[in-house]
VEXDREN-2710 file (C-alpha; in Angstrom, 1 decimal):
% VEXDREN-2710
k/r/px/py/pz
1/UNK/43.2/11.8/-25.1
2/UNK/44.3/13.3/-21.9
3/UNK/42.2/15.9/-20.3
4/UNK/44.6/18.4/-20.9
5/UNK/44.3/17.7/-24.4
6/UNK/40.9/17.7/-24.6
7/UNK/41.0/21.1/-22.9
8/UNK/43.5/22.5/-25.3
9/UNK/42.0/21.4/-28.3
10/UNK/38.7/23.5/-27.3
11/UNK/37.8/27.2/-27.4
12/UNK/39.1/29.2/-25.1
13/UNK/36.7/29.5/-22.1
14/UNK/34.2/31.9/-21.4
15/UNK/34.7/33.9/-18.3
16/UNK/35.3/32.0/-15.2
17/UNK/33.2/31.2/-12.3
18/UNK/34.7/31.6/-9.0
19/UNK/34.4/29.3/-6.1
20/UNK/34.7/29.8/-2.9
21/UNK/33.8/26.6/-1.1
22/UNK/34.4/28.0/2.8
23/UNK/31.5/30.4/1.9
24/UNK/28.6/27.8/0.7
25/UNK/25.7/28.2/2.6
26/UNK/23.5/25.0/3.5
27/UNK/20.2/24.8/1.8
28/UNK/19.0/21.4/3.0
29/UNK/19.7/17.5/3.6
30/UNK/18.8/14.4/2.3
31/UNK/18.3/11.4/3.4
32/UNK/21.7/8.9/4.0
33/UNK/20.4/6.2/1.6
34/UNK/19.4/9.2/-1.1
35/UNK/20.9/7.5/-4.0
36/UNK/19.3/3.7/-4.5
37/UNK/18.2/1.6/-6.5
38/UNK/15.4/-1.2/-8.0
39/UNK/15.9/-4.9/-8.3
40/UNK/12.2/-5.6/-10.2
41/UNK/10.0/-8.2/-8.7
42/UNK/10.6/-10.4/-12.5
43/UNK/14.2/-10.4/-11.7
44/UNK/13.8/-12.6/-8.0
45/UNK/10.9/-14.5/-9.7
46/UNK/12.3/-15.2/-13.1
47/UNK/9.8/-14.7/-15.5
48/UNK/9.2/-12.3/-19.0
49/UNK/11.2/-8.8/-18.8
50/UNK/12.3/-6.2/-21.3
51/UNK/13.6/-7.8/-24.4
52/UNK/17.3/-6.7/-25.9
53/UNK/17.3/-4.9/-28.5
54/UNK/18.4/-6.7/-31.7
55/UNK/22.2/-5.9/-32.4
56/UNK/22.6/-5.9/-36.2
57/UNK/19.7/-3.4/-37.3
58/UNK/17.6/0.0/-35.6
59/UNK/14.4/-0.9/-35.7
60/UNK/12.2/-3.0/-32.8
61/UNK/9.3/-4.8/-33.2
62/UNK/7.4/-3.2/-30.2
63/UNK/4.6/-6.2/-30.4
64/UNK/7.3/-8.5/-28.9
65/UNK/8.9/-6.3/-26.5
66/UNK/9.6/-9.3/-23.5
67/UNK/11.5/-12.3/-23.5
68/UNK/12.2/-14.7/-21.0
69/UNK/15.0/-14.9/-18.1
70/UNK/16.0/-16.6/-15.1
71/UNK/16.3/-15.2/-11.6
72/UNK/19.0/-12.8/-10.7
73/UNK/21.9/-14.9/-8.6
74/UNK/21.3/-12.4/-5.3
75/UNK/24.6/-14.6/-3.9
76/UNK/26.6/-13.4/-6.9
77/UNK/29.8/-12.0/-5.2
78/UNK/30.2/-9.5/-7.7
79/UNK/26.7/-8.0/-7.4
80/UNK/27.2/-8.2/-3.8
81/UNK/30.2/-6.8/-3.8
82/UNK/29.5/-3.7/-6.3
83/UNK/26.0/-3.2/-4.6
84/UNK/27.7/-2.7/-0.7
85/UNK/29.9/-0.2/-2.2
86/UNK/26.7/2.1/-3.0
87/UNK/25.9/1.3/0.4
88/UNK/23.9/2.4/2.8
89/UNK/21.4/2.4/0.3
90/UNK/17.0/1.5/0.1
91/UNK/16.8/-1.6/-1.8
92/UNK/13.3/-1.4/-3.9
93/UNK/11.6/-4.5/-5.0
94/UNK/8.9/-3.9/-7.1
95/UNK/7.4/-2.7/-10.4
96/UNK/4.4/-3.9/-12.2
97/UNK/5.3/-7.8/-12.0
98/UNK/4.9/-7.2/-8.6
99/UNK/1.3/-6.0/-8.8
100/UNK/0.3/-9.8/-9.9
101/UNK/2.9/-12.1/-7.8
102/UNK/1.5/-14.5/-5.6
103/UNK/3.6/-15.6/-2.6
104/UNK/4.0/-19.2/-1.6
105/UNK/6.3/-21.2/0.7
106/UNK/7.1/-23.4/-1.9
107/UNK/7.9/-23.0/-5.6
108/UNK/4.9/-24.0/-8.2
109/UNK/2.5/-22.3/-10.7
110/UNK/0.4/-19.1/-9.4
111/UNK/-3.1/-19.5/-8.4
112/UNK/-5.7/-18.2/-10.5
113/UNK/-5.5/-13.9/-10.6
114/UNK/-2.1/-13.9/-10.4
115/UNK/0.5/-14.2/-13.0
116/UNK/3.5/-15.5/-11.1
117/UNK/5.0/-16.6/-7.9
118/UNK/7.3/-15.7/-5.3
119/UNK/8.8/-18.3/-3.3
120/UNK/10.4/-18.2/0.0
121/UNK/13.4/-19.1/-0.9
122/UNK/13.7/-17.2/-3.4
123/UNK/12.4/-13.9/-0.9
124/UNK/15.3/-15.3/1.5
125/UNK/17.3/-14.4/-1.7
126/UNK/16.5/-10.8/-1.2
127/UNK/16.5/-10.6/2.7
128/UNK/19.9/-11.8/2.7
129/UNK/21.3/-9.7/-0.2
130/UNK/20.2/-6.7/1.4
131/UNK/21.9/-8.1/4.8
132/UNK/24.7/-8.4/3.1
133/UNK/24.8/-4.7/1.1
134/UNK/23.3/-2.9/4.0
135/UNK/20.0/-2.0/2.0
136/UNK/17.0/-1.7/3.7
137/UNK/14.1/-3.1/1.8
138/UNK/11.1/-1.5/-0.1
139/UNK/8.5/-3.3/-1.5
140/UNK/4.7/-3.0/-2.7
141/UNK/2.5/-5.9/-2.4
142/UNK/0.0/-7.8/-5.2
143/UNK/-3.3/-5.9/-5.9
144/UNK/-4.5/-8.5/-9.1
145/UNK/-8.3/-10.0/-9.0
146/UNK/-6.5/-13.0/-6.6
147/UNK/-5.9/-11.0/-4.0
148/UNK/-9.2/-9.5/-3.7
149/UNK/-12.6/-11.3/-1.9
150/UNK/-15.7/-12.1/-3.9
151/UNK/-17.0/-8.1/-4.4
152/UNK/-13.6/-6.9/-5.4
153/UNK/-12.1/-5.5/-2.7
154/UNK/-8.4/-6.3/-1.6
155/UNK/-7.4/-8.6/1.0
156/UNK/-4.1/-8.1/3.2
157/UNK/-3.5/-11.8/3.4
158/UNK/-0.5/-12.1/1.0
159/UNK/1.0/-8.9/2.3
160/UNK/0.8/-10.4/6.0
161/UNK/2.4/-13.5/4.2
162/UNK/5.8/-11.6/3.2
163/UNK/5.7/-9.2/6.3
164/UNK/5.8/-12.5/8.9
165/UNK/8.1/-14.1/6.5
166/UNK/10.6/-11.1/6.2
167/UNK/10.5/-11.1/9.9
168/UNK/10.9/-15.2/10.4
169/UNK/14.0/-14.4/8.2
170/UNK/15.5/-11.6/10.0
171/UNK/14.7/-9.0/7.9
172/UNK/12.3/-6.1/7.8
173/UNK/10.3/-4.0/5.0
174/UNK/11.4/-0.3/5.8
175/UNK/8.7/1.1/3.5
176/UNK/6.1/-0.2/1.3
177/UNK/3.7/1.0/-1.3
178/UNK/0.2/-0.4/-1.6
179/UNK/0.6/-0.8/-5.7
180/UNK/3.0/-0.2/-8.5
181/UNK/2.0/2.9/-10.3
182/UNK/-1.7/3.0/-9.3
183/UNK/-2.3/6.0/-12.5
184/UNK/-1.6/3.0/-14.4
185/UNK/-4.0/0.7/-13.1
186/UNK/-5.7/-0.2/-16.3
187/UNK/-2.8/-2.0/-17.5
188/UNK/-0.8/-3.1/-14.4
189/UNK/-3.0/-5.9/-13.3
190/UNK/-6.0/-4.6/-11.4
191/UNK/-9.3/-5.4/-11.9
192/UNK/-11.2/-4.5/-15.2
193/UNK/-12.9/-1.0/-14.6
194/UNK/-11.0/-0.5/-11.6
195/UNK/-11.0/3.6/-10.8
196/UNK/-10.1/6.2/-8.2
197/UNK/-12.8/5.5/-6.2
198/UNK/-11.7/1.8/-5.9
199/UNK/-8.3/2.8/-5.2
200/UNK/-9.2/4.7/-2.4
201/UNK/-11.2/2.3/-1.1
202/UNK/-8.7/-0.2/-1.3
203/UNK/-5.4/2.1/0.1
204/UNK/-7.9/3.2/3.4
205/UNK/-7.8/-1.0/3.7
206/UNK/-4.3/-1.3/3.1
207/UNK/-3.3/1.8/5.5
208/UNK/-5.2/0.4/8.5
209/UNK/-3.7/-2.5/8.1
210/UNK/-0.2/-1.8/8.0
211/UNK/-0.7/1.2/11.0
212/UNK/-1.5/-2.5/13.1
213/UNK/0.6/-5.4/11.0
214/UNK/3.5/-3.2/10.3
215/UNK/3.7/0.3/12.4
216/UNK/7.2/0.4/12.1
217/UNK/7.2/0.2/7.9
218/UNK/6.7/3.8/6.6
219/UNK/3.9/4.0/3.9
220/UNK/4.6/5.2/0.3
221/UNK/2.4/6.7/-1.6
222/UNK/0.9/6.9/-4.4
223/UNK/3.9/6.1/-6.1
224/UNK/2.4/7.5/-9.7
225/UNK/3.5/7.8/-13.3
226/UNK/2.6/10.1/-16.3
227/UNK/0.8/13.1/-14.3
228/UNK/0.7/16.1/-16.1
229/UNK/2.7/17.7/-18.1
230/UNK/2.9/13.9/-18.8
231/UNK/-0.3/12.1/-19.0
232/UNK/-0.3/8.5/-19.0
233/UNK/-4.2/8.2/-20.8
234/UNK/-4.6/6.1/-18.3
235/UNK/-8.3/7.8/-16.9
236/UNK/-6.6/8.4/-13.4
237/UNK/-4.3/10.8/-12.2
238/UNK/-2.7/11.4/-9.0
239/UNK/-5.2/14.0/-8.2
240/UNK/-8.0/11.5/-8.2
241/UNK/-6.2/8.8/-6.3
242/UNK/-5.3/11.8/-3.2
243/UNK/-8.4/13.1/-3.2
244/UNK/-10.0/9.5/-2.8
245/UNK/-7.8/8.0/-0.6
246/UNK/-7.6/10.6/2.2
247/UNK/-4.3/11.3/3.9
248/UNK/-2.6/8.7/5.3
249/UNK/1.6/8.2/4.1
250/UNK/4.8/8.7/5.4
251/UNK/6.5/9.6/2.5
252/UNK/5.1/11.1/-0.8
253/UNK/6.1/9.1/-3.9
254/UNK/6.3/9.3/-7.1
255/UNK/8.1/7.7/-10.3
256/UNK/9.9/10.0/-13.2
257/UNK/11.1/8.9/-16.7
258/UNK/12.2/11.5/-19.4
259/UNK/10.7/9.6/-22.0
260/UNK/9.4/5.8/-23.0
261/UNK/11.6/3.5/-24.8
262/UNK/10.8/2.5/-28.4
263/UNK/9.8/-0.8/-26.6
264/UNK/6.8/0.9/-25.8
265/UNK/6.8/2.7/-28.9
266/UNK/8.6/6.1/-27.6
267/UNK/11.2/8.0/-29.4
268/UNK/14.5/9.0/-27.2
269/UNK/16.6/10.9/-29.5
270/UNK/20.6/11.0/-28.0
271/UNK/21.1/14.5/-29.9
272/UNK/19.0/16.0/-27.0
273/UNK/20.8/13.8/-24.2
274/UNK/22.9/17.3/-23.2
275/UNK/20.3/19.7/-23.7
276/UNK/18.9/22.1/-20.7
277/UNK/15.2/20.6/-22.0
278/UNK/16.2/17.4/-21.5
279/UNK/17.9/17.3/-18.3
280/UNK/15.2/19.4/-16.6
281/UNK/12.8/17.3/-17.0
282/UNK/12.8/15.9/-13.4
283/UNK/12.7/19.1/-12.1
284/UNK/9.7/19.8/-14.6
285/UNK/8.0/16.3/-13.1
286/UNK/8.7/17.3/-9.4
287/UNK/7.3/20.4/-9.5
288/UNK/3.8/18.7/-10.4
289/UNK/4.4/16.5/-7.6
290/UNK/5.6/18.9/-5.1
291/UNK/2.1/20.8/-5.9
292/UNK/0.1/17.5/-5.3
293/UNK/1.8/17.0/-2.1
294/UNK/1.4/20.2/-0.6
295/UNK/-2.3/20.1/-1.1
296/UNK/-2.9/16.7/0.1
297/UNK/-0.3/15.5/2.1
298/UNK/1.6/18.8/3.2
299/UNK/4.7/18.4/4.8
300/UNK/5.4/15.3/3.9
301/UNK/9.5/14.6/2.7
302/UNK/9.6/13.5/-1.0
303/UNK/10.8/10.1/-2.4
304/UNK/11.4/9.0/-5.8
305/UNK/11.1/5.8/-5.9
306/UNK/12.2/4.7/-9.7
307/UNK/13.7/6.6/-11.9
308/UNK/15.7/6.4/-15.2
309/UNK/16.2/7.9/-18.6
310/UNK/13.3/5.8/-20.8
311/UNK/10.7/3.5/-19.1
312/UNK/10.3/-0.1/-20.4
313/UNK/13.8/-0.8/-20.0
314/UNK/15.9/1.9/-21.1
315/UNK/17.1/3.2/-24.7
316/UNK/19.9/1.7/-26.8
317/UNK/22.1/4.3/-25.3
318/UNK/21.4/4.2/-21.6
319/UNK/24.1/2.1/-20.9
320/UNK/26.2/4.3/-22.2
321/UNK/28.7/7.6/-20.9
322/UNK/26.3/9.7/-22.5
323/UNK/23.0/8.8/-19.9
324/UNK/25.7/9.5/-16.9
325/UNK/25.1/13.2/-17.7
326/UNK/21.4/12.7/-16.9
327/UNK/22.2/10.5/-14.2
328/UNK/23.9/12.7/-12.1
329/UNK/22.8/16.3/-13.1
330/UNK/18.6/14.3/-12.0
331/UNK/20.9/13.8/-8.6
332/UNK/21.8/17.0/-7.8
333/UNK/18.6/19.1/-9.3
334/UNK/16.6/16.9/-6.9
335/UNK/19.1/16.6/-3.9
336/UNK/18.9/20.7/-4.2
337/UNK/15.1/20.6/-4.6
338/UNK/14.8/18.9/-1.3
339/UNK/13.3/15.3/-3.1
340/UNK/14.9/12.4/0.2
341/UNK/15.6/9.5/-1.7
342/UNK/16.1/8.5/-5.3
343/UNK/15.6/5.0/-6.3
344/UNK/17.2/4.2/-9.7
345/UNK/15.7/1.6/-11.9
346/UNK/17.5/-0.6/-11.8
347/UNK/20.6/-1.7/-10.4
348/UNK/21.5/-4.9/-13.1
349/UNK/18.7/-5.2/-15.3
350/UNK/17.9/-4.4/-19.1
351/UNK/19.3/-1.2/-20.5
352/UNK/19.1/1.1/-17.8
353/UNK/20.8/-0.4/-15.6
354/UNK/23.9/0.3/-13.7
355/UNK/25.4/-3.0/-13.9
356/UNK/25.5/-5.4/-17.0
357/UNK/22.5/-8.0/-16.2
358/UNK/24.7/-10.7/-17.7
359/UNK/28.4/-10.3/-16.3
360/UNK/27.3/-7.8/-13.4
361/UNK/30.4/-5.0/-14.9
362/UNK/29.9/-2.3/-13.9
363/UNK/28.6/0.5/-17.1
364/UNK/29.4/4.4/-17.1
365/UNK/26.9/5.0/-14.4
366/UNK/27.9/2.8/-11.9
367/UNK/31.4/5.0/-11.7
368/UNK/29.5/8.0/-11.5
369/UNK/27.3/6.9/-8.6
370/UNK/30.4/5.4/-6.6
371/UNK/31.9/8.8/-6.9
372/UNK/28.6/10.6/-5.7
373/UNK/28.5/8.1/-3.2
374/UNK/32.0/8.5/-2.0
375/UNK/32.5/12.4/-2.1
376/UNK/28.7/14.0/-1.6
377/UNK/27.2/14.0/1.3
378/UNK/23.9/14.7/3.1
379/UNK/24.1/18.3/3.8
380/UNK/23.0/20.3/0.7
381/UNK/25.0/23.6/-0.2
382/UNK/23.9/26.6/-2.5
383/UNK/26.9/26.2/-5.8
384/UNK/25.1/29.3/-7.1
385/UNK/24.6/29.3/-10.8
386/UNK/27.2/29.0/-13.5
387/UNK/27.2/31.8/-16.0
388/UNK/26.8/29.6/-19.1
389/UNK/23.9/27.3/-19.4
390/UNK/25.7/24.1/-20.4
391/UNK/27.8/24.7/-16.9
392/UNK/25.8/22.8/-13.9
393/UNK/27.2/22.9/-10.6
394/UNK/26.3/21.4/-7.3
395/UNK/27.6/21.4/-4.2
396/UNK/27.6/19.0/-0.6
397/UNK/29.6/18.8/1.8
398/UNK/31.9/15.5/2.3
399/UNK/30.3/12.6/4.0
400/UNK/33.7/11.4/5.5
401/UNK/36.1/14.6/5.8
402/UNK/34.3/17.6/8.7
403/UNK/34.5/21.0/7.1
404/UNK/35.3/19.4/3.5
405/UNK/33.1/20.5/0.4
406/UNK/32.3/18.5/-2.9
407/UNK/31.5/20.4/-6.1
408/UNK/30.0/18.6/-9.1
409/UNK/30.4/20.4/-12.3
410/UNK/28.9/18.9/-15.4
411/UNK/30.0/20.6/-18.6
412/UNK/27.4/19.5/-21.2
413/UNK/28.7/21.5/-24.1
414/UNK/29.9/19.4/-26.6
415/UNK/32.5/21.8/-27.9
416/UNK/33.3/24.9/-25.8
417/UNK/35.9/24.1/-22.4
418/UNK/34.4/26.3/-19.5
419/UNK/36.5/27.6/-16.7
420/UNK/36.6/28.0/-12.3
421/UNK/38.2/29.9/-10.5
422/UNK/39.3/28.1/-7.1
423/UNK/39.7/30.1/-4.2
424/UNK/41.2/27.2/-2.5
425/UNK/43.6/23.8/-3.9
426/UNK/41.0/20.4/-4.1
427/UNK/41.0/17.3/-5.4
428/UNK/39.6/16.7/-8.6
429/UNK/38.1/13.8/-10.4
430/UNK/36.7/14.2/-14.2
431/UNK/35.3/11.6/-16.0
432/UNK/35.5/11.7/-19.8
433/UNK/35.3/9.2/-22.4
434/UNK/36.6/8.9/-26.0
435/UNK/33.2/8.3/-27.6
436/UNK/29.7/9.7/-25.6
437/UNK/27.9/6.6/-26.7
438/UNK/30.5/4.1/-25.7
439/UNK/30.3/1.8/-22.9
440/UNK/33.8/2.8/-21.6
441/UNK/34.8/6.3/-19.7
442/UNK/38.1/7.4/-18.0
443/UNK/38.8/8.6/-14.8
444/UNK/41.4/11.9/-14.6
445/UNK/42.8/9.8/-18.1
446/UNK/43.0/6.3/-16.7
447/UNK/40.2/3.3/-17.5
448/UNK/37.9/2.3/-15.0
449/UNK/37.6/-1.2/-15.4
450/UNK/37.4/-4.2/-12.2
451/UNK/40.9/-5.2/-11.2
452/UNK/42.1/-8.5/-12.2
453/UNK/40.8/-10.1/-9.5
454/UNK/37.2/-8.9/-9.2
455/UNK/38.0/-5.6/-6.8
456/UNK/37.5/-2.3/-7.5
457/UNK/40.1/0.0/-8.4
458/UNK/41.5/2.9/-6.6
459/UNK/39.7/6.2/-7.6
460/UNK/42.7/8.7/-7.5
461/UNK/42.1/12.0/-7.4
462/UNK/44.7/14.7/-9.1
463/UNK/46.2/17.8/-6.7
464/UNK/44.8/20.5/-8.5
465/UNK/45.9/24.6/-6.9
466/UNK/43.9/27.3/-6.6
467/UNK/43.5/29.5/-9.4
468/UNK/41.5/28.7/-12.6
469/UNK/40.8/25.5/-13.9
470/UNK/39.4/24.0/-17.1
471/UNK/36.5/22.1/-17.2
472/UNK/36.7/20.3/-21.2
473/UNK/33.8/19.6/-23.3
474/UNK/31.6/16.8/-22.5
475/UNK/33.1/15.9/-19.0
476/UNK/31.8/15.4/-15.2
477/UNK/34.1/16.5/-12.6
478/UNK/34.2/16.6/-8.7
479/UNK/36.4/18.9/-7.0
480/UNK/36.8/18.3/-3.0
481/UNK/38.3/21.2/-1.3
482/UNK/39.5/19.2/2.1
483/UNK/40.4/22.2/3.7
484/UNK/37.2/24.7/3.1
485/UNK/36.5/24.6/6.5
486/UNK/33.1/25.6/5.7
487/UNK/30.9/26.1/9.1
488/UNK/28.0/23.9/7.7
489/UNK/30.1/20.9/7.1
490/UNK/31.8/21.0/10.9
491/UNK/30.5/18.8/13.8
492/UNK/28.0/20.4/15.4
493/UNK/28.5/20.6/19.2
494/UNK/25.8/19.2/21.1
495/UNK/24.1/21.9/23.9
496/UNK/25.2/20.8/27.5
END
């Protein structure tokens, strides 16, 4: 169904917003490499990750929620290809595999207190992919009972192992955090009893280390999960960790997930996908943050540094058009909240990623964050507020065109077409699909798919004049108004 079908088969519209893109005033910036991404530390090591979910019946057996798989071929030339086009982008390699991974020159079984390894070769793998992508790497580094001396307290040895071997290799770590999701300590490999207090003793290590090893690596931290008003149960919360540790990062991180898949016994019910609950969730999370930071680290710029609909792999539906809603609408709520960097989890892996982990094609994400990548730029404009609730606007200007603005408006209502009125004649590009939940979506009509040989195809906009336009049900579009002319989006002369 063309979009002008799906429009006319709607309500009529509520009233119409107008926009007049030459008068958007800037609110902020973000950092170049604001959209990125997660390849886990299981998918270079090979190892036990998120299990599929069964396809012939609903329910999951949550007690045997892993199953093995190879390493990820970093030389594919698909991945490569589809992960330069996202590019310049922070490459994050990490989560709580990581926290146990022992590094070695040469493949073999881990020594005792960890529970795998990471091989050179296999970190070459990584160096060079992010060569090739232009990604700049972020890591964390192994906090397990092997990496500690005999009272418990950790040892910068293996991190000075991958440091000098990213460096022998070519390659650098732009960023590190000390541990995966330190609020979840108790069950991400640490030490039994292992609290706040131990944390901070620890980070205080780890941050004078890397002020001499690495001084040119910004520090992360404290990269938490499930604070308040989602509590992990874990007996530590972000709070604790601060208040122990002392100042000391670059960057103030922090992880966000709506909910938990039914891997891990959560419940992520698709009827709420499109609701204002729902998608405000990361703004709910980053408030709680933004608190945290300003009384222990004020002033430091905000990273989120994995992300995604459901933790533990994603739901059944996250690979569908119906999670790009999330996807993008998380984007621009944070992008407007002043949050730097958001690091998707993950870029081919399990559910929730943007690429299938077995044929690397791209899913209904991926299209969506080529077009944010391609049309929305680092300066942050004010879109106002649509009149209805189910009407979400954002606006940037154009990374690539001076004085041109990008408008992304998301209409979640499932039924009701809403309207703008365009001051100006733009570009536009709406992505729509025939079923919410299907793995397939249309752009301005036409199938996004891989060309024939492996490429990707031409994203074509269509001429669309000033006046009103319709915005159907269930749709994401972009309008770029080449010609706004808008003073925040010109060249700024430098002072002689």
């Amino acid at each position: 169904m063309t979009i002008a079908l799906l429009a006319a088969a709607t309500a009529c519209a509520a009233h119409a917003d107008a926009i007049s893109p030459a008068g958007l005033k800037a609110i902020g910036t973000i950092d170049v490499r604001f959209q990125s991404y997660n390849i886990e530390m299981v998918e270079v090591t090979g190892g036990r990750f998120w299990k599929p979910y069964p396809r012939t019946a609903r329910a999951f057996d949550e007690r045997n929620r892993y199953s093995a798989r190879p390493p990820t071929d970093l030389a594919n030339a698909r991945l490569r290809l589809l992960a330069a086009a996202l590019s310049p982008a922070y490459l994050r390699v990490s989560g709580t595999w990581a926290n146990a991974t022992f590094f070695a020159e040469t493949p073999g079984e881990p020594p005792p207190g960890f529970n795998s390894l990471l091989s050179r070769a296999q970190w070459r793998g990584v160096v060079e992919f992010a060569r090739a992508v232009d990604a700049e790497i972020v890591t964390s580094f192994a906090i397990s009972p092997g990496s500690r001396d005999a009272i418990g307290v950790w040892r910068p040895d293996q991190a000075q192992q991958l440091i000098d071997t990213t460096r022998a290799l070519g390659g650098r770590i732009a960023a590190a955090e000390f541990m995966n999701e330190p609020t979840l300590a108790a069950k991400n490999g640490t030490p039994a009893g292992y609290d706040a207090i131990a944390y901070g003793r620890d980070f205080k290590v780890f941050r004078d280390w890397m002020r001499r090893a690495a001084p040119d690596t910004l520090i992360l931290g404290p990269g938490s999960v499930g604070d308040a008003p989602f509590r992990s149960g874990s007996g530590i919360t972000t709070r604790e960790l601060l208040a122990a540790s002392g100042p000391g990062v670059d960057r103030f991180s922090y992880h966000h997930y709506n909910t938990i898949s039914p891997r891990c016994s959560g419940h992520d019910d698709p009827a709420q996908a499109l609701s204002e609950h729902w998608l405000a969730r990361p703004e709910a999370t980053l408030r709680t943050y933004q608190a945290l930071r300003d009384a222990f680290e004020p002033g430091k710029p905000i990273w989120l540094t994995e992300t995604a609909d459901a933790a533990c792999g994603g739901s059944r539906w996250d690979q569908t058009f119906l999670d790009t809603f999330r996807y993008l609408d998380q984007l621009g709520r944070l992008a407007r909240a002043g949050v730097q960097v958001v690091m998707h989890n993950t870029l081919a892996a399990s559910d929730y990623g943007l690429l299938d982990e077995t044929t690397f094609r791209p899913r209904p994400s991926y299209w969506a964050a080529l077009l944010w990548h391609r049309l929305m730029g680092t300066i942050v404009l004010d879109a106002g507020k649509a009149a209805p609730r189910d009407l979400h606007l954002y606006a940037h200007c154009h990374p690539a065109m001076a004085g041109a603005v990008s408008l992304l408006a998301i209409n979640t209502s499932r039924r009701t077409s809403r309207a703008l009125t365009l001051s100006d004649s733009a570009e536009r590009y709406t992505l729509h699909a025939a079923r919410l939940q299907g793995t397939m979506v249309q752009l301005n009509g036409k199938r996004l798919a891989l060309t024939a040989d492996g490429r990707l195809p031409r994203l074509e906009a269509r001429a669309t004049p000033a006046g009103a336009v319709q915005l159907a049900p269930t749709t994401i579009t972009f309008l770029v108004f080449p010609n706004a002319a808008n003073p925040a989006c010109l060249p700024r002369r430098s002072a002689l």
